[in-house]
N, C-alpha and C positions, 0 to 999 in steps of 0.2 A: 434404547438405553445405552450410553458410551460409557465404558471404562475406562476411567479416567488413564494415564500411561504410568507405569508404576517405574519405569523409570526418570523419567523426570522428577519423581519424588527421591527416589535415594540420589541420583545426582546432587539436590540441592538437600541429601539430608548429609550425607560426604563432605558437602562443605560448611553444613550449618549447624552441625548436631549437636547439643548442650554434650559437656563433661560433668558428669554427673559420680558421685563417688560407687555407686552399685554398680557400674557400667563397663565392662571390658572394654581396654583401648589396645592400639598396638598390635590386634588380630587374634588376642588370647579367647581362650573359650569361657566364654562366660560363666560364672560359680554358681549353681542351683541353688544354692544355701542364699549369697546376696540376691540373686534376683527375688529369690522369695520371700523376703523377708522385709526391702523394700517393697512389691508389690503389696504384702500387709498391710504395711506400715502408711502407705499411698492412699490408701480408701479411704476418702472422706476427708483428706488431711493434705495439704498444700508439700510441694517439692520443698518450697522453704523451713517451713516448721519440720519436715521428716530427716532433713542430711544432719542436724546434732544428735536427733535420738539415735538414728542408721548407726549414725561413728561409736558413740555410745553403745549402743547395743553389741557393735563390735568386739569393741575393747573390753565387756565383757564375757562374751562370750563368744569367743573367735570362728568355732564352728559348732552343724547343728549340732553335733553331741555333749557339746558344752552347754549349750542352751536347753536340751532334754536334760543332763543330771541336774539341771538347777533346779532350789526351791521354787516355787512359786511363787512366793512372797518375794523372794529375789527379781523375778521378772517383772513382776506386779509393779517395785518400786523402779524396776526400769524405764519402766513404761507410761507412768503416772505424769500426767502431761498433754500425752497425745491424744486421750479421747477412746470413747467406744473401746468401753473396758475388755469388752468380749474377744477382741479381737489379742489382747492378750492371751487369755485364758488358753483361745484356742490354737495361737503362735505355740506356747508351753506344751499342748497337747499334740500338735500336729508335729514336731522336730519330735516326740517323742515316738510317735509313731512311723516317720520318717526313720530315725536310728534301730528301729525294730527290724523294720522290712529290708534295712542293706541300704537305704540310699533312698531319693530321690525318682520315685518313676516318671518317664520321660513322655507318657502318654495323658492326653486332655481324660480320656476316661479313667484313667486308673488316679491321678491327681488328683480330681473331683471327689472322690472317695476321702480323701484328709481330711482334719478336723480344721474347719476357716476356708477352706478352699472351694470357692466355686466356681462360675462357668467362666467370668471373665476371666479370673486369677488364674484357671487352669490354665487356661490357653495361651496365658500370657508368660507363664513357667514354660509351658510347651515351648512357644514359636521362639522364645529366646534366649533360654538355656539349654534348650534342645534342637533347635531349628526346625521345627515341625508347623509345617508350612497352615497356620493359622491365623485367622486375623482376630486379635484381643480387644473387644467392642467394650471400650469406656467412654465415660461421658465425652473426653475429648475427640474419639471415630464417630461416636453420635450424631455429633454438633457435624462433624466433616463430611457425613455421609447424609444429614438432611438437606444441607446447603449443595452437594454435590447434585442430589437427583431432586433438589425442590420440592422434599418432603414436608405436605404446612399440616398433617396430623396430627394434634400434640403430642407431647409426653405427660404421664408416663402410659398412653397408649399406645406410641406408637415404638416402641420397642422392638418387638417382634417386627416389625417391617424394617426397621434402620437393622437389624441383625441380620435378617436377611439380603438387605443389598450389598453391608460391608463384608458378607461372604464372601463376595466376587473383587472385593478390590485386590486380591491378590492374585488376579488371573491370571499375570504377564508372568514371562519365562522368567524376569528377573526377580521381581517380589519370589516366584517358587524358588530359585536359588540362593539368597538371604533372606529368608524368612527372619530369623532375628534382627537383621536391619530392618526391614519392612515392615515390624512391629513399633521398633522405637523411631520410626521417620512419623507414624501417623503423630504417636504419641506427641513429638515433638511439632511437627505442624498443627496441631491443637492449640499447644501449649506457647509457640511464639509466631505465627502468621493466623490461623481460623481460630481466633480466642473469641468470648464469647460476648462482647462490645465493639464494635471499632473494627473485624476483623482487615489484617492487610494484606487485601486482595489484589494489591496492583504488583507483590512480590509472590504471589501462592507460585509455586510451578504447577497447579493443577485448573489455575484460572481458566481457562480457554476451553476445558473439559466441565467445567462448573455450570450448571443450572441455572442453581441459585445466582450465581454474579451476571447471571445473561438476562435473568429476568427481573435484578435487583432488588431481590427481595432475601440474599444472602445474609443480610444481619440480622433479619427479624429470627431466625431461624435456629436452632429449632423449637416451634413454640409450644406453649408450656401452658399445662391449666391454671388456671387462675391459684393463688397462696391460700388456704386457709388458716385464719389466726390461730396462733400458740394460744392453749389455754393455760391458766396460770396457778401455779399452787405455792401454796408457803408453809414456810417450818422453821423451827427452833430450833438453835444450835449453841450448844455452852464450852467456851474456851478455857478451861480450869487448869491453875497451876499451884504447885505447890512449895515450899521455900527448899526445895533442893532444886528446884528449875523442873519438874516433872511435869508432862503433860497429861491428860488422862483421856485417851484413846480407846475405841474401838473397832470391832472388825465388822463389817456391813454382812450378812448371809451369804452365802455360798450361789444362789440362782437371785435372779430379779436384778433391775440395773444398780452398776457398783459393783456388781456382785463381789468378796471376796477381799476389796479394799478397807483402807483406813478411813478414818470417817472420827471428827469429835463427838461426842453422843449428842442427842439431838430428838427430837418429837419425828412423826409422822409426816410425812409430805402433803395436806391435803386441797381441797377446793376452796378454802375457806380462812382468813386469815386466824392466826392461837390468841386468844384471852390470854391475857397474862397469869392472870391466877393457874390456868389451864394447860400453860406453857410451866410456867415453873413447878407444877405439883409435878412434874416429867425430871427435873433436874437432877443430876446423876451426884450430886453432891449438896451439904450444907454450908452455904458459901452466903455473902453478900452480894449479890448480883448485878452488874451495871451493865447499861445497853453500850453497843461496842458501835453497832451501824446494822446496814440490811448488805446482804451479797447478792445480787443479781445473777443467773446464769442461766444460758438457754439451753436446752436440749432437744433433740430432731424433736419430737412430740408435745415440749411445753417447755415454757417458763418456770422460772423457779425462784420467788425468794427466799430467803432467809435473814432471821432476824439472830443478831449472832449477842450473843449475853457474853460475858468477860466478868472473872473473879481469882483472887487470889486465896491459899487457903495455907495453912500450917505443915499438915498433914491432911492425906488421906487415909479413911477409915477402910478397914477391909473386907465389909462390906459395898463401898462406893467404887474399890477397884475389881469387886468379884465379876463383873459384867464385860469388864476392859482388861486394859493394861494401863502401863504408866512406860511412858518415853519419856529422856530428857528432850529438853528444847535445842539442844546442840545436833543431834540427831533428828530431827524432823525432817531435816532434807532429803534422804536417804529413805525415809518412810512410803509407801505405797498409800498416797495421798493422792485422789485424783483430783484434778486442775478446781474444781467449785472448792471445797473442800480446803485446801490451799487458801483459799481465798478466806474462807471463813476462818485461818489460822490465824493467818496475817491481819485481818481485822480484827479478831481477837486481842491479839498480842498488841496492836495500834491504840486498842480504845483502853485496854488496863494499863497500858503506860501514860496515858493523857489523863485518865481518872487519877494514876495516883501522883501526877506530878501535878495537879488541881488542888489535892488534898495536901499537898507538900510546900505548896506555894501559899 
């Protein structure tokens, strides 16, 4: 088994390394607070979609203990967008926790201990805000370390063995003396030469140390169990306004997914599409009700439609707002709405202005 030269990799990460706004340039020492807070924000969620919310997140909360004294519901609507709500929650909890203890501890075991933080993230806070000579095994070291040693086990079996072999890639004296470089070169040869179609192998600087490219079977890699189908569940969802511009909002429960978010009221999510009679005896108000559209959105575990109703109403009664609140529609931006959701507003708000310029016309 060759390891691969770990200099060759920072040589061509020295000259090729993305600028990334989380990223000390210039030789500064990296900020515990950004690197962790992108690395959050990273899981699951593309480098493109994360540097507005990152700046974002900034701007409002400059460091971690601005981000612990905030509401939650402040963060919540920060965040609302990105996906995998939880991973707020536990941003909110873990900088609290963080502010408690003094700071940022700089070891993979004591990290791990945070709220959100697990084996990857620690290590990945480690080796680059700390320089602790560890290698941060994400999907993109995976992909680099099946291809490397011509691992065809799939995933997610073979986990445990890609973690074990990418233990070693930081054998060389030089990987052990920038250990924070040597995190963000994998990261980035993942991310612009061993991508996960097409990779370009005739530029890797680890080509000639690679397995995979010698027995060219490097693209197929790493391979993967076969997909099983989303299953699909639907629900109803009512967009209600009323003649001050008021929306009529709720808060989803504090555990289960969503947890904690905005959400317009709405039925059950289940296997089986709503009767209408069945959907509307659910309806959080006495309204005339029109179909607006369906919202489609997928989630790691299922599909999801909804059938989204749109009404206008005078007022609300104080019974109908006992369950919710009432926002204006000027403010729904701002609102801790997560990205389906949004969607179901917007088609809301599209289909009662087309019904009532129908009736108008």
């Amino acid at each position: 088994m060759i390891t691969p030269p770990d200099h060759a990799l920072l040589h061509w990460y020295d000259r090729h390394r993305r600028t990334l706004p989380w990223r000390a340039e210039g030789g500064r020492t990296p900020d515990p607070y950004h690197v962790w807070l992108s690395e959050i924000m990273l899981q699951q969620t593309t480098v493109t979609a994360v540097i507005p919310y990152y700046q974002k997140f900034l701007a409002l909360f400059p460091t971690v203990q601005a981000l612990a004294a905030a509401p939650q519901e402040q963060v919540l609507a920060a965040w609302a967008g990105l996906g995998y709500y939880a991973r707020a929650r536990n941003l909110h909890a873990c900088a609290q926790a963080v502010v408690a203890r003094g700071g940022f501890p700089a070891q993979v075991a004591e990290l791990k201990t945070l709220p959100g933080i697990g084996v990857y993230t620690a290590a990945a806070i480690a080796a680059i805000a700390f320089g602790v000579p560890v290698v941060p095994v994400d999907g993109n070291v995976e992909r680099i370390t099946a291809r490397l040693f011509d691992e065809h086990t799939p995933l997610p079996g073979a986990r445990k063995v890609l973690a074990r072999l990418a233990e070693g890639l930081n054998a060389g004296a030089q990987a052990q003396a920038r250990p924070s470089d040597f995190a963000q070169a994998l990261f980035d040869l993942g991310a612009g030469l061993c991508t996960p179609r097409t990779p370009a192998c005739a530029l890797c600087p680890w080509q000639q140390s690679c397995a995979g490219y010698a027995a060219g079977t490097a693209a197929s890699l790493p391979r993967k169990m076969p997909k099983v189908a989303r299953p699909v569940r639907y629900g109803v969802h009512f967009f209600v306004v009323d003649a001050a511009g008021q929306v009529l909002l709720r808060r989803r429960p504090d555990t289960g997914l969503l947890a904690s978010m905005t959400e317009i009221p709405g039925t059950a999510w289940q296997a089986t599409p709503w009767p209408e009679a069945e959907a509307l005896a659910t309806a959080p108000a006495r309204a005339q009700w029109h179909g607006a559209g369906t919202v489609r959105h997928v989630f790691t575990h299922f599909s999801l439609e909804i059938t989204v109703l749109a009404a206008r109403v005078a007022r609300f009664a104080n019974t109908e707002v006992s369950q919710g609140f009432l926002l204006p529609m000027a403010r729904l931006e701002g609102a801790a709405l997560p990205s389906v959701m949004r969607k179901c507003v917007a088609m809301g708000m599209q289909g009662l202005s087309e019904h009532e310029a129908a009736l108008s016309g």
